[in-house]
Each structure stands twice: as C-alpha cells, then as structure tokens.
N, C-alpha and C positions, 0 to 999 in steps of 0.2 A: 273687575267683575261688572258686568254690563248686563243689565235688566231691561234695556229697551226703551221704548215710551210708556211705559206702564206704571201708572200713579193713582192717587187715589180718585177717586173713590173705588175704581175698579182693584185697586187694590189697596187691601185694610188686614195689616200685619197684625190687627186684634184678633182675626176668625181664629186663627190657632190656637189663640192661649183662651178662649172663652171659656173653657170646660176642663175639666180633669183629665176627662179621656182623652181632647185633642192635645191637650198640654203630652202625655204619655205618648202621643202618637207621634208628635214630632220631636222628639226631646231627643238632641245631638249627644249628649253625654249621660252615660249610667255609671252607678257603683253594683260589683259586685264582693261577695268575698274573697272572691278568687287574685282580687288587685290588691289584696293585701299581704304584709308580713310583719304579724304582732312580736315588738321587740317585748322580751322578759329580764326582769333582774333576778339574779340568783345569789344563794345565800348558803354558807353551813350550817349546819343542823338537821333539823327533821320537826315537821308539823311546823315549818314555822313562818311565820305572815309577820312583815314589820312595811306597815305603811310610809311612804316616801314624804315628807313633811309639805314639798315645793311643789307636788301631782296629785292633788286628791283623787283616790283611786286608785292610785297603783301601786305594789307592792313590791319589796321585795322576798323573792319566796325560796325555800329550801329545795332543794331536788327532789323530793318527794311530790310537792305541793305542783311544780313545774311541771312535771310528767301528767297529775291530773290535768292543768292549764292546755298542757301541750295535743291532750285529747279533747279537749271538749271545744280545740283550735278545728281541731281536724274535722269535729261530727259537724261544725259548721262550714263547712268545705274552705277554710283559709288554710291556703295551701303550706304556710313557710312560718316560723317562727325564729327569734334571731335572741339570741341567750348573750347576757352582760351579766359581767361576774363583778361583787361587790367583796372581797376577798378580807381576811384578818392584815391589820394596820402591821403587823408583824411582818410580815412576806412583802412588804411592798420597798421593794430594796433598789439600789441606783445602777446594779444592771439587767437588774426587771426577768431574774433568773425563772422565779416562779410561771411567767408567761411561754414557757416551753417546757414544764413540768407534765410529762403524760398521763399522773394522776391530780394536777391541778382542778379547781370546780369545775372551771366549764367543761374541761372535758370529760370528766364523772357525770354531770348534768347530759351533756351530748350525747354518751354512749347510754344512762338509762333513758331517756326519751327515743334512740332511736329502736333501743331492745321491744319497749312498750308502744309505742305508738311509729312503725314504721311506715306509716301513707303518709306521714308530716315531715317535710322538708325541715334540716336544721343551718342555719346559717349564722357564722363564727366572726365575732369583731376580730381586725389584727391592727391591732393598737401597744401598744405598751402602759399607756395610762393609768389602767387598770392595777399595774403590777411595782410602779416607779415610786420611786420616793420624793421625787419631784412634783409626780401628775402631769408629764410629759410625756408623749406620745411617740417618742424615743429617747436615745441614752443621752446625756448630757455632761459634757467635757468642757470644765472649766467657763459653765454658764452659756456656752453651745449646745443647743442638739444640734447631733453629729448626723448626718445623713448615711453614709455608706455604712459605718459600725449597725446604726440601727437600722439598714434592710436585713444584715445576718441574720439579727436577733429576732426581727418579723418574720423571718424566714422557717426561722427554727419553730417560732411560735403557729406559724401555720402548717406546716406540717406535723405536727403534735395533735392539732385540731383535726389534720386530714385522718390521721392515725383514729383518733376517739371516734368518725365516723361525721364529722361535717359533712353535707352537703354544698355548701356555698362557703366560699374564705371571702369576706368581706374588710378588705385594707380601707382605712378610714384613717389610718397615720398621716399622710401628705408625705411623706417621703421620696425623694426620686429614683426612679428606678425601681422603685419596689415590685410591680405589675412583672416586669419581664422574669424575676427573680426569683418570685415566688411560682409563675407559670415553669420556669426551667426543673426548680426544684420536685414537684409537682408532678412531673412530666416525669422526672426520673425516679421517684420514688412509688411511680406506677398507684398513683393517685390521677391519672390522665381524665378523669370522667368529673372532676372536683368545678364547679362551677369557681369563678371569680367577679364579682361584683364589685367593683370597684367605687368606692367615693372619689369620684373622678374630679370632681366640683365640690370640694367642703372646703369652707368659708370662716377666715377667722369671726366669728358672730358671737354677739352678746345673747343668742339665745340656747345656750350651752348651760346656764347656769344651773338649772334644776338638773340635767343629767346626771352631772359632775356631783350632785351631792347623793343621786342612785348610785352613782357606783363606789362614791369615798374618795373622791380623788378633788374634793372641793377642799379639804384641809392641807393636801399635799402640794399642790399647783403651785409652782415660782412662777411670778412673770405671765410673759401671756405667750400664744404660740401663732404670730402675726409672721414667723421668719421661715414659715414653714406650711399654714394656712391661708388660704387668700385672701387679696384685699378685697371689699368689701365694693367696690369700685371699677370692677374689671368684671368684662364680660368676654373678649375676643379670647383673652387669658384663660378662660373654662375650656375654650372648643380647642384649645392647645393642650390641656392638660387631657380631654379626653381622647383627642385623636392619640396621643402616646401612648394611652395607657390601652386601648385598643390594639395597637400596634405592637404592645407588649404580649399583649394574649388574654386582655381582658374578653369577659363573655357579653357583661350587661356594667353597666356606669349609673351612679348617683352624683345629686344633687343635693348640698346640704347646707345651710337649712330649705326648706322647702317653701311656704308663702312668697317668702322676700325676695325668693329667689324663682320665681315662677316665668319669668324672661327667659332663665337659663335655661331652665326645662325645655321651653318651646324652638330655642335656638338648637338645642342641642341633639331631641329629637328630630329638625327639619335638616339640620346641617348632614347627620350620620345612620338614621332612620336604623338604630340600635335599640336594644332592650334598656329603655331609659327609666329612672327610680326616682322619687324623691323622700325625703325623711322629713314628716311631721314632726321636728324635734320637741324636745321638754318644753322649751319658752312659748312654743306656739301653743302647745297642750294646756300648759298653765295658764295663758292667757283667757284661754275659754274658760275654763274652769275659774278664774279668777271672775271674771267680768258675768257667766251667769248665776255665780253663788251670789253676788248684790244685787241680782234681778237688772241687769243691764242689757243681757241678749237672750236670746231664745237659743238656749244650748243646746237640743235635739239640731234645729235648724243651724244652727253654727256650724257644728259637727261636719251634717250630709254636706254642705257646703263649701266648706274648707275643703275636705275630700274629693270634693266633683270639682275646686280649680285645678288641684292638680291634673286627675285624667284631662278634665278642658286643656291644660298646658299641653297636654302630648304623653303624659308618664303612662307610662305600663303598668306599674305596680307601684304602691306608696307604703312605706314604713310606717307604721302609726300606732299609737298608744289606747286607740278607738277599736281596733280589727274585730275584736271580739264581740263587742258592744254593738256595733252598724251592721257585724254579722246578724244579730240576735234581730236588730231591729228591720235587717231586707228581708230576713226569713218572714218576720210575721205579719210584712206587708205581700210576700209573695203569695 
C-alpha cells in the first residue's frame, strides 16, 4: 500500500476521529441485526425458564417460551435462530437413537416455531452429544469414536431435522465425510433447498465448558474429543477442512471458537470468498460476563466490540448469545 510522499503535517490521521460524526463517517466496519444468529437452549415442559449457571442470562426455555424468544428475534430483524436441545438424562443412550427421533425436542420445538413465527430462519445442530451417553459427538466403539458409523447416524439425524422443517442443518460433529452425506441424502429425499452450514473449523477448545453444561452433556463427556476436533495449532489444516467440506456441498462454513480464532476467519474468508460464520461460544460469553460483573470492563463496550472483530475478520454473520440484546441496543441508537 503506497501513500506517496504524504506525511505529516499535511497529513494528521486525527481529523477523522475528532468527532462522532466523522468517527461514523468513515467507520470501516458496522453491526447489524441481520449478521446475527441467536443460538437458544430448549427444554420439556411448558412456561418454563431455568437459567444456565456458567452464562448469566441465558436460559434454558421450554418450547412454548422459544416460540415467543423466536418472535421477538424476528420483530428485530435477526434473521436466524439456531435451537440446542438439553434432553431428559434418560434418552441419552450410546447410540444416540433419540437424535433421529421425528418427534424428539428439537424437532417439536422446529416445527412450532416455524408454524408461529415463519419470517425466522431455523437452523439445526447435527451433533450427537446432545443425545450420547458419553457426550460425544459421535458413536463410540470400544473407547473410539467411530467415524463412518457416526455419519449414518448424523445422517439420520439431519434429515429428521430437514422433515420438522429446518432451514439450515448445521454439522458441528468433525466427522469426515459428513458434508457429502448429508448433501446426498438431502438431495434425495427432496429436501434440495435445505441450506448446510457447516462448522468447517471447530477446534478442540477449552472454551466449550459452559455450553456443555446448557445442553447436559457436561456430566456425560469421557475423555476429550482432540481425535476428532482440531488442534489448537493448525491453521493451513482449517483451509483443508473447509475446502472439502465445500466441495462436499456445503453452502456457508464456520469457525469455532471465534475470538481465538479470528486468523482463521480472515484466512479463510480471503482464501474461498464463501459465506463465512463465526461462533461467539459459551467461554467467550462467560468471560464478558464474568470480568464486567467485578467491574473490570465495560460490558456494553465489550460486547459491540467483540462483535465488530469478527465482521473486521471477514465473517458474514456471527452466532452469538448477545443477538437479541445489540439488536435492542442498534435499534435505539438507530
């Protein structure tokens, strides 16, 4: 990038930022609602709100309660919401039969949201963790997760979701092969219009912790899942997994976790110039929340912040625990 002979005084990179309006005036990066997609936890029952211990703020909520959440997503123009089922300890069995159950939560939760609030996108984890007795993210033989057994079983699992009325199947397993499998299947069962979002990039990370006790699966977990998730140290290894999973039939690809991982973002947006995502996970949420309840940061400013690296990295749209809330807050600056 070549600016010439041009230095100061004749030029003074302060005139910009003097004032509010020029700050607005040249400001490279915005949030809007629309780059969001508020993930929810769901629950059986009815009226029922049970706050997440590790996220202050977030609940988990019954299908009923969702449906409202899932409206008042939409009257702030946040286009997508993304539904995690935290299921009874009973149905969580070792080969995770429940997770292709066609009247299982989510997809009771899926088809009332999409009955009631149809301008709102719904987009489906395809995991197994949710459903396993382990808390593994596929089936496990003899202290293996098994890769090809458990694309079936995601398979089965996403089209169950495409059937309740998903819009998005988002595979978050690391499984190989999954992408192509799930597009075939998909494709034949005249679900062709089903996006795929792929976690292209999820990373075995230590910021998983709070999720895992949203969904239940923090009591069940063997072990860790490093033989299946990435390391932690590999970057050329992301733009490998997401060219496949492209080339499998993916639509749009994530990155997960998202802060730590904001390199990848920007590699992986410049490398493929794809509908790139990243996930505000639990650990990063909680951290905010942790550090401004001691009065250590300014958590409004945290917030808009954290939010506006991502888009600066290149993502399109960012998953995040905030959607609702930064909605609330650009409306009343707008």
């Amino acid at each position: 990038m070549n600016f010439g002979s041009a230095s100061f005084p004749r030029i003074r990179m302060r005139r910009t930022r003097q004032a509010p309006w020029s700050r607005d005036l040249v400001r490279e990066t915005t949030l809007h609602a629309a780059d969001f997609i508020w993930p929810i936890f769901v629950v059986e029952g009815e009226g029922r709100i049970e706050p997440v211990g590790a996220m202050p703020g977030v609940d988990r909520i019954s299908i009923d309660i969702a449906v409202e959440r899932a409206r008042e997503a939409a009257d702030l123009g946040i286009p997508c919401i993304a539904l995690f089922p935290n299921i009874d300890r009973s149905l969580r069995t070792e080969d995770c039969a429940e997770a292709w159950n066609p009247d299982n939560l989510v997809c009771r939760a899926t088809r009332a949201i999409r009955a009631a609030v149809p301008d709102i996108g719904v987009m489906e984890d395809v995991a197994l963790d949710p459903y396993s007795a382990t808390g593994h993210d596929g089936i496990v033989r003899d202290g293996i997760i098994v890769n090809d057994e458990s694309v079936e079983a995601l398979v089965r699992q996403a089209l169950v979701q495409a059937e309740a009325g998903a819009n998005i199947i988002g595979p978050s397993d690391m499984m190989d092969g999954r992408i192509g499998a799930m597009r075939d299947a998909l494709e034949g069962a005249g679900h062709q219009d089903v996006l795929l979002l792929s976690y292209a990039a999820k990373y075995a990370s230590s910021f998983y912790g709070p999720f895992r006790e949203a969904v239940g699966a923090d009591a069940t977990l063997k072990g860790d899942k490093k033989t299946y998730q990435m390391d932690s140290g590999n970057t050329d290894e992301a733009l490998r997994e997401v060219a496949l999973d492209l080339a499998e039939g993916a639509d749009m690809v994530m990155v997960k976790p998202g802060l730590a991982y904001l390199d990848i973002c920007q590699r992986i947006k410049q490398e493929f110039r794809v509908p790139t995502y990243a996930y505000q996970v639990s650990g990063e949420y909680a951290m905010i929340e942790a550090a401004a309840a001691n009065g250590w940061i300014d958590r409004e400013k945290a917030i808009l912040e954290s939010l506006s690296a991502f888009r600066r990295a290149g993502c399109d749209g960012i998953l995040t625990y905030y959607a609702v809330e930064v909605a609330r807050m650009l409306r009343a600056s707008s």
